[in-house]
N, C-alpha and C positions, 0 to 999 in steps of 0.2 A: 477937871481940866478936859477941853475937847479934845477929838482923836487931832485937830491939825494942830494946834498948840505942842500936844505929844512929839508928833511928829518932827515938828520945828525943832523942839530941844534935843531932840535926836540927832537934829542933824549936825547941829550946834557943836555938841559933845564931839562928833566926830572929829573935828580938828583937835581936841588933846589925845587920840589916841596914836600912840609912839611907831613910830616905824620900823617894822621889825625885819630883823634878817633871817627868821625860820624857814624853810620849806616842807611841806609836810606835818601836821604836828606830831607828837608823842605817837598818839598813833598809826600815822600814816607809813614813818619812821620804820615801827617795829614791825608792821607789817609788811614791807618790803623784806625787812632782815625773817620774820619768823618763815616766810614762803620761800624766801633762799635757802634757810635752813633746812630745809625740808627735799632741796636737791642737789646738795651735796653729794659728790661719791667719798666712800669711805675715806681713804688717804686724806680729802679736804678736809672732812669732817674732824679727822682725828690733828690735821696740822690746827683748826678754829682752834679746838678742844685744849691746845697745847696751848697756844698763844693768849688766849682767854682763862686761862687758870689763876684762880685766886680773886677776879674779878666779880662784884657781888650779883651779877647775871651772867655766867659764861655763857651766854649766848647771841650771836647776831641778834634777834632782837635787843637784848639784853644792853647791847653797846650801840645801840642803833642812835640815840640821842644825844649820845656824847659830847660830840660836836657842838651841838646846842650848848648844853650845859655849862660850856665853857664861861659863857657870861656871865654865869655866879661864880663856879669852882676858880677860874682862873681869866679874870676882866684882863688883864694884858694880853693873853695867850688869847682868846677871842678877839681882840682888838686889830692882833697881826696878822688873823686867819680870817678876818671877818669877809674879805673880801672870796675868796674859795669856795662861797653856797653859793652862788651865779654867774652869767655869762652875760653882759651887754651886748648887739652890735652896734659899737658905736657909729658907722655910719649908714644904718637902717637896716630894714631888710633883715635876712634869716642864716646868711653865708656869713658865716662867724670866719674872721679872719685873724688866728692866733695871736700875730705879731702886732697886731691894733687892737683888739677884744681884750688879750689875755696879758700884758705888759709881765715880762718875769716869772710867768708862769703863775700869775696871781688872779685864776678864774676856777669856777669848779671845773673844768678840762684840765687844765694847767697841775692844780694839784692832784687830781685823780690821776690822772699818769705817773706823776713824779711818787706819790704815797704807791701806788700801784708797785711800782720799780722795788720802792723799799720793804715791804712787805716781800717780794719774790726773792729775795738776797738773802741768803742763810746767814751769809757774813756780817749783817749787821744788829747789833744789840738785840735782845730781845726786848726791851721795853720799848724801841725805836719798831720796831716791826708790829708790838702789840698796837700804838697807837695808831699806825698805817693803816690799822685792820680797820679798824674803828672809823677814821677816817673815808675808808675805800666805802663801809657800808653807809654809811652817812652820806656821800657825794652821790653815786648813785642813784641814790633815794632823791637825793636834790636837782640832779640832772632830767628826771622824770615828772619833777613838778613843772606846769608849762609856765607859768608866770618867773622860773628862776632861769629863764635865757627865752630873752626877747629881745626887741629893737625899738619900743615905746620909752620917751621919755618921762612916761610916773615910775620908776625905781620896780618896775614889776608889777605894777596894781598896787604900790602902798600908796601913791596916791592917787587913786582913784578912789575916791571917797567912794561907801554904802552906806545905805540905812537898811536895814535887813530887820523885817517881822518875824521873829523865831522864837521857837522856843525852849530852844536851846541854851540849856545854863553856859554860859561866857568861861574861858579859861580866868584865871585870877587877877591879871594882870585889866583886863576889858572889862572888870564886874561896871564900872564907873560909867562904861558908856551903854550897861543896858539898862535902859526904862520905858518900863510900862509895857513890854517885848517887843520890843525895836531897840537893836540894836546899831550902834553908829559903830563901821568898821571899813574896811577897805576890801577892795575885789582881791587880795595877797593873801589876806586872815581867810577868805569865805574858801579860797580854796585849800589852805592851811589845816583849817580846822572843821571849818561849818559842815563842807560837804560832805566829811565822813562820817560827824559826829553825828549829822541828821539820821543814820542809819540806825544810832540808839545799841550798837551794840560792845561787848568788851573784845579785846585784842581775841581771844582764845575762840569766841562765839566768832568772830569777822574773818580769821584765819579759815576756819572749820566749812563757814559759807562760800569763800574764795575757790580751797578746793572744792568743795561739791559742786559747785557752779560755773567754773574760772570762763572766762573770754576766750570763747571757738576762735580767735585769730589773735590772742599774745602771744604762743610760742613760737608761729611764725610771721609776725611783726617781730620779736624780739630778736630772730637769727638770722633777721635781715642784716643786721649791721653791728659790728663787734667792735667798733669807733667811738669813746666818746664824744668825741665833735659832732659827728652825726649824728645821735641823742640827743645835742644842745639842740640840733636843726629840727629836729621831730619835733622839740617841744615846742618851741618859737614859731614855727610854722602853725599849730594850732591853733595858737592866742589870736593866728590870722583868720583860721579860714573854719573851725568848730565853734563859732558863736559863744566862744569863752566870755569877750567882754560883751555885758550885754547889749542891746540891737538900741540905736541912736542915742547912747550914751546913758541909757536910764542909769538911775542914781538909788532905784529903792529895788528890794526885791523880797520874794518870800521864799518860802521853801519849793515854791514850783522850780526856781533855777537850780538848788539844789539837788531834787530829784532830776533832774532833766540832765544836769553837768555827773553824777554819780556814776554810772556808766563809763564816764572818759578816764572817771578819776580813778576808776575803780581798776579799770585797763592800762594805765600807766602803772601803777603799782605792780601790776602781775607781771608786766613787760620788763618792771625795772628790776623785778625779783630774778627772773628766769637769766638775765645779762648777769647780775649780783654774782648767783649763783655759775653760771659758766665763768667770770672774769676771776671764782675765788678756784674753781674748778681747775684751770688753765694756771694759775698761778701758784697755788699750792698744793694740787692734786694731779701732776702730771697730765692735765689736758684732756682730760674728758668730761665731755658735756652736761650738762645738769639733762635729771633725766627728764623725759619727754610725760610723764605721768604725774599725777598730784602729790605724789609720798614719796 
């Protein structure tokens, strides 16, 4: 078969691939949670510690995916929370306006506050507080992805169709649309997944590189603002003005957007850690700040 033939069936494919609600994959996920872990002060630490007991990863990372998982462990319960991984505006633009955007508190702001609340309440259940947690770390994480609160009409980049030349083995669900390495996916998966995965490395190796390296302006980009709404706005505004989607609509890409986008992606993660970390700081560890160092 030629490379355009290749290509064609590429593209082809791409219409079966499903729409997905992730932000962040597996990875992207646990790596917000394992670099908040990392700045907790004591008292937080030890309330994690408490609330996460018995669970088969007590760790922010460990519960970072939860969320996700919901759509095997429990399809109804993902079904009624499906809407809480993003932020529309619905009438364009990047000023998310709650009472239009977030209907009943049913956006990732909406619930991030409202789980926020419950999580900080001694008085309510402990299994109602553990899954708050879980939650809080998951949203978060979701808030910092730019595609999960914008003002375009493709659903975030699910539909914005790609064909992406990688070679990058595909999560399980995509094996179907990679051939011949071209993948058919959307600009929502490439930031999902593709962009971090392209680094080739494991959670533990990608932590280790984070700190040794992190972004000369996350920590103050991240204490500018201790709002999630304002997070929704950072990320939205990107999609406008960082050359997130690519330049006159192209449709194919390689790994040069990857490396080029890794950078942004890599600085929202740390951004979304260090807020993680103060929001769990402030709520369960009497209010003091994650600290200002990598440990």
């Amino acid at each position: 078969m030629s490379r355009r033939p290749k290509i064609a069936l590429a593209l082809a494919l791409i219409a079966l691939v499903p729409i997905a609600a992730f932000a962040w994959s597996a990875l992207g996920h646990r790596l917000v949670g394992a670099l908040a872990q990392a700045k907790l002060n004591p008292k937080a630490a030890a309330e994690v510690a408490a609330l996460l007991q018995g669970e088969p990863d007590p760790t922010l990372a460990g519960v970072a995916t939860w969320a996700d998982e919901l759509r095997t462990t429990d399809p109804e319960r993902f079904r009624a929370t499906s809407r809480w991984h993003y932020i529309n505006a619905v009438g364009g633009g990047c000023n998310f306006d709650l009472a239009r955007d977030c209907p009943d508190g049913n956006c990732a702001v909406g619930a991030l506050q409202r789980e926020t609340a419950i999580l900080g309440d001694p008085s309510q259940p402990l299994a109602e507080r553990r899954d708050a947690l879980k939650w809080v770390v998951h949203l978060v994480g979701d808030l910092h992805q730019p595609l999960h609160a914008n003002s375009r009409t493709d659903r975030g980049g699910n539909q914005f169709q790609i064909s992406l030349r990688t070679s990058i083995q595909p999560e399980g669900f995509a094996l179907k649309q990679y051939v011949n390495g071209v993948q058919g996916t959307n600009l929502h998966s490439v930031w999902d997944f593709y962009i971090l995965a392209n680094r080739k490395l494991d959670l533990n190796a990608y932590v280790a590189a984070l700190q040794a390296a992190p972004s000369p302006t996350a920590a103050t980009e991240a204490r500018a603002s201790d709002a999630p709404l304002q997070w929704a706005e950072e990320s939205c505004k990107l999609t406008e003005t960082a050359g997130l989607y690519p330049p006159d609509n192209k449709h194919t890409m390689t790994s040069h957007y990857l490396e080029q986008m890794r950078p942004l992606a890599e600085q929202r993660i740390q951004i979304g850690a260090i807020r993680l970390a103060d929001l769990l700081n402030k709520t369960l560890g009497g209010g003091s700040p994650a600290a200002s160092g990598n440990h």
